[in-house]
C-alpha positions, 0 to 999 in steps of 0.5 A: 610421131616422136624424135627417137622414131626419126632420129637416123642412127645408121647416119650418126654412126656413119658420121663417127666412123669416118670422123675416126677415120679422118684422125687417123689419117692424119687430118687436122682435129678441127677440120674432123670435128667441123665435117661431123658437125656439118653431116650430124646437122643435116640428118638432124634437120632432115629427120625434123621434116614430115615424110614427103607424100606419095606423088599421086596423093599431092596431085589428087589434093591440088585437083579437087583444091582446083576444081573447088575454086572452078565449081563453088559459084555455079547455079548448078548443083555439082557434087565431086565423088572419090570412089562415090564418096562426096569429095566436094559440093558446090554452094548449090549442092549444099543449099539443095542437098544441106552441107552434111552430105559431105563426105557422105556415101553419094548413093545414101545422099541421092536415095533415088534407084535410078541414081544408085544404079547409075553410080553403081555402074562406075560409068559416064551417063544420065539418069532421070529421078524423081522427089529428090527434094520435094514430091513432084521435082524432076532431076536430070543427074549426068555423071562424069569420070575424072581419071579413075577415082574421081567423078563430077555428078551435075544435077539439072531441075527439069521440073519446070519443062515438064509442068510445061508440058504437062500444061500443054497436054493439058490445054490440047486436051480441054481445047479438044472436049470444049471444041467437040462438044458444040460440033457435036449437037450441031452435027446431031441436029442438022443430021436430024434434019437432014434425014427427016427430009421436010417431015420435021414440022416447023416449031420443032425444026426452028428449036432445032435451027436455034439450038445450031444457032446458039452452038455455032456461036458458042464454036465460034466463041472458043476459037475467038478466044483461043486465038486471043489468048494465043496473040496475048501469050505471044505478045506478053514480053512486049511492053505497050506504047500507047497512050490511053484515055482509060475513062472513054475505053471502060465506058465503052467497052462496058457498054458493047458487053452489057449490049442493048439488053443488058444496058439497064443493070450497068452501073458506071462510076468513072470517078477519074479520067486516067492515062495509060500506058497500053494496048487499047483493043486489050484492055477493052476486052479485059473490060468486056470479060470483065463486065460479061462475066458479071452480067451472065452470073449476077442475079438477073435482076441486080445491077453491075457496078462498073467503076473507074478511080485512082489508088496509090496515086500512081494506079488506075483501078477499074472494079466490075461488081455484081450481086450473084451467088457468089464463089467459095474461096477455096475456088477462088485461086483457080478461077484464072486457069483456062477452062476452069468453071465453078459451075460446068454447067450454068458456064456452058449454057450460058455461053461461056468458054472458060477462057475469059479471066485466064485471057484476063490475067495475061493481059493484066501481066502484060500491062505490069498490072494486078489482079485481084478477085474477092467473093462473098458467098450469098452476096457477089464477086469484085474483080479489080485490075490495077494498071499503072499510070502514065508518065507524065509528058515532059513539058515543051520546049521554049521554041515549042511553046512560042510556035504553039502560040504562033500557030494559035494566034 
């Protein structure tokens, strides 16, 4: 804006008019001319400043200054809107949403029905929306007002609960069918029996009592190892305390697997004596799973290698191989889900309950351990657990040392 549009000609001409009026009076010329000058200085000085903002302009500007300071740092996403335009958006926002969704319309930002409904109600509320960001993201959107043009939109990911629950339905539901089926051929058979009232004959009633047999075992199979992932579960925070000779546990707990009618495929290499930091019955029924599960799908005439050595030099690693089919790779990332199977129906008649390398898994986490599963279709399958050694004890003291020897001497 140029000068000649703030010059004020009504104050210069005012200023003129009284200095001819002040000599006309008598006063003394130079006490006019200073009065002038002085009132000519300030209008020009005056007409030099911006024009002073409304009064609700300032405010609304200092607001959104101190919201911004107040919001950037946060991990939630947080957009500001003035009348639905996005005023403001925190360091999570842009990151999430990219930085030109400033001073974008927050309906074309958000895209999603549900929240163009809830902005367009012009109200406080929440709303629930989905593929915000990637296809399968939840987001909880609760909206705010501040006074009359301003409002804060806080976006909550809940994509994590809901897979939670998903996982959870999913895991009642598998639980259930695998439950069901052994109690039903168990429950069919002894009805059988039962209404035959000893007419059965002996060879098809003993195939009967063994099919019961076998399925109450395979029953009690799956409680056992639900009950053991639930304990493992529970327990996954709690890092273990004791000390463990590793060499003795994998000896034994491969032979308690493989069992007097398997013991001649085992194969066992314990190159190094480790000790571990861990949880003894844990780590015997990583070694158990380990080795049952090469046993049951390894060519029956084949050995299992079992196999104990140091890597790294801070990790003990225990190797169960078997030379069976093996497995294809694209299966090979889903094996530690629980009731996953490769074969539904070579797993089931064999015993299996598709817990074992899920239970596996948690344990190895437990243990600040790896896991890691390689298969060659044609040739066999590795499952390899590392699990950090031990620290070594630090050495005793002088006094300890001499009431050693004492004690020996």
């Amino acid at each position: 804006m140029g000068m000649g549009q703030n010059f004020p000609v009504a104050g210069i001409a005012l200023a003129a008019v009284t200095f001819v009026a002040m000599m006309l009076l008598g006063v003394d010329a130079v006490i006019a001319l200073s009065v002038l000058l002085v009132w000519v200085g300030s209008l020009l000085v005056a007409a030099g400043r911006p024009p002073e903002p409304p009064r609700a302009t300032v405010k609304r500007t200092l607001d959104l200054e101190s919201i911004r300071d107040l919001i950037e740092n946060f991990s939630t996403p947080i957009l500001i809107t003035d009348r639905n335009a996005i005023a403001l958006a925190n360091r999570a926002a842009r990151t999430m949403l990219g930085t030109h969704v400033v001073g974008q319309d927050a309906r074309v930002a958000l895209r999603q029905p549900e929240a163009i409904t809830l902005l367009n109600e012009n109200r406080s509320g929440e709303a629930i929306v989905r593929g915000l960001v990637r296809r399968q993201d939840i987001w909880q959107i609760h909206r705010q007002s501040i006074g009359d043009r301003l409002a804060m939109l806080e976006l909550t990911n809940q994509t994590a609960e809901a897979d939670i629950s998903r996982a959870h339905t999913d895991f009642v539901a598998n639980a259930s069918h695998e439950l069901r089926t052994p109690l039903a051929a168990i429950l069919g058979y002894v009805e059988t029996l039962r209404e035959d009232e000893g007419r059965v004959d002996t060879p098809t009633a003993q195939k009967f009592l063994g099919i019961i047999e076998r399925e109450a075992q395979r029953l009690h199979a799956l409680v056992s190892d639900l009950m053991s992932l639930s304990r493992v579960e529970a327990e996954k925070h709690e890092l273990p305390t004791e000390r463990i000779e590793l060499a003795p546990l994998v000896e034994r707990a491969a032979r308690d697997a493989a069992g007097s009618a398997r013991i001649d495929r085992l194969e066992l290499e314990l190159a190094a004596a480790p000790i571990v930091v861990g949880d003894q019955q844990q780590l015997e029924q990583v070694v158990r799973n380990l080795v049952d599960n090469a046993l049951k799908y390894g060519a029956n005439d084949k050995p299992v290698k079992v196999m104990l050595d140091l890597v790294q030099g801070d990790q003990a690693r225990i190797s169960v191989e078997d030379e069976g089919e093996g497995i294809a790779p694209e299966q090979i990332p889903h094996l530690t889900r629980r009731f996953y199977r490769t074969d539904p129906g070579r797993s089931r008649a064999s015993g299996g309950t598709g817990l074992g390398l899920a239970i596996v898994k948690h344990i190895v986490e437990r243990h600040r351990g790896r896991l890691d599963i390689t298969s060659e279709l044609g040739k066999g399958t590795r499952v390899v657990v590392r699990i950090p050694l031990s620290e070594r004890e630090p050495p005793l003291t002088d006094g300890s040392q001499e009431a050693e020897t004492e004690e020996l001497s």
